[in-house]
N, C-alpha and C positions, 0 to 999 in steps of 0.2 A: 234550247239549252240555257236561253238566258243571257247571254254574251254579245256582244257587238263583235263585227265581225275585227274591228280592230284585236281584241282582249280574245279571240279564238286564234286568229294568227298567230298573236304572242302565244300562247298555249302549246299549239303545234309547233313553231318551234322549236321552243322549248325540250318539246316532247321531241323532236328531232335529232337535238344537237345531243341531248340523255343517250336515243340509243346508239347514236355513231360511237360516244367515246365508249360506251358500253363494247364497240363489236368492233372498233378499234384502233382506239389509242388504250384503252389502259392504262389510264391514270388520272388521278381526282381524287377527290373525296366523294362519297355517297354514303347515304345510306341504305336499307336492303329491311323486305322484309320476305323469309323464306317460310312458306307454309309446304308441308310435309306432311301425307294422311300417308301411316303405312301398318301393317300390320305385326303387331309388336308376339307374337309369335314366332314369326322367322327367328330360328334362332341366330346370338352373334348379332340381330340388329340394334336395338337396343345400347348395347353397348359401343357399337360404332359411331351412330346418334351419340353418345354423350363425348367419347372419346376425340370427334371432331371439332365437339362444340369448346373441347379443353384445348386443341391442338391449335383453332382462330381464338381462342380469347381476347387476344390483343385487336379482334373486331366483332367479337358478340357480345351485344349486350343484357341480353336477357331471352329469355325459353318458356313457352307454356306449352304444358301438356294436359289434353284433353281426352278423355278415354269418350268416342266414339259408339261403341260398341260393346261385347264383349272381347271382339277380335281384332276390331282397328282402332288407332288412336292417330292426332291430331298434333304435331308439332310446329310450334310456330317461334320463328328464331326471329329475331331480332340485331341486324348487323350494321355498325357503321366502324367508315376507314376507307382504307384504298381499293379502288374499282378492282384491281387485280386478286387481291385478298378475299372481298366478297363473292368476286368469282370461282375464285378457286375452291372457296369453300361448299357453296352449291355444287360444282362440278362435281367435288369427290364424293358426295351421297347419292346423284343422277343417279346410277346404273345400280346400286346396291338393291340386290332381292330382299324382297319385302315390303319396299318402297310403291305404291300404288299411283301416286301423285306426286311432286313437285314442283312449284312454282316459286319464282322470286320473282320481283317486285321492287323496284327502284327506284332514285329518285337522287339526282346529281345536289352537293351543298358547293361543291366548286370544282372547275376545270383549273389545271396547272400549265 
């Protein structure tokens, strides 16, 4: 990989102490990035997809949509703010039909 194993330790870490406060403490700062392949068919999703993305404002920062298909598309959300915040806002599209994929993706700017 190219690291000494000093600079891999610090790395995992790192990566360690990210996903504890992720699973929990709940609270920091982060940022997020949520990719979302679903099928923009289902009706009602769409519109929930944007309605979410109005409802975190105050931790998204920006949306690309990518049409996939003719059937699926590709949204990739863009989130920083409070761990609790970024979470919750993935949460609330996890289960929604239509949804195929979800993934976030993290990344701590500070522990409090």
């Amino acid at each position: 990989m190219g690291y000494d194993r000093s600079k891999a330790i610090q790395l995992a870490m790192r990566d360690f102490m990210t996903e504890y406060v992720w699973k929990y403490e709940e609270r920091g700062l982060a940022i997020g990035i949520m990719t979302v392949i679903y099928d923009h068919e289902t009706r009602g999703l769409e519109e929930t997809l944007t309605s979410t993305q109005h409802a975190y404002r105050d931790v998204t920062i920006s949306a690309l949509h990518v049409h996939l298909d003719e059937r699926n598309c590709l949204l990739v959300i863009v989130l920083r703010g409070e761990v609790r915040a970024i979470r919750e806002a993935a949460t609330k599209l996890m289960g929604k039909r239509g949804i195929k994929q979800l993934k976030l993706t993290t990344a701590m700017l500070e522990h409090k």
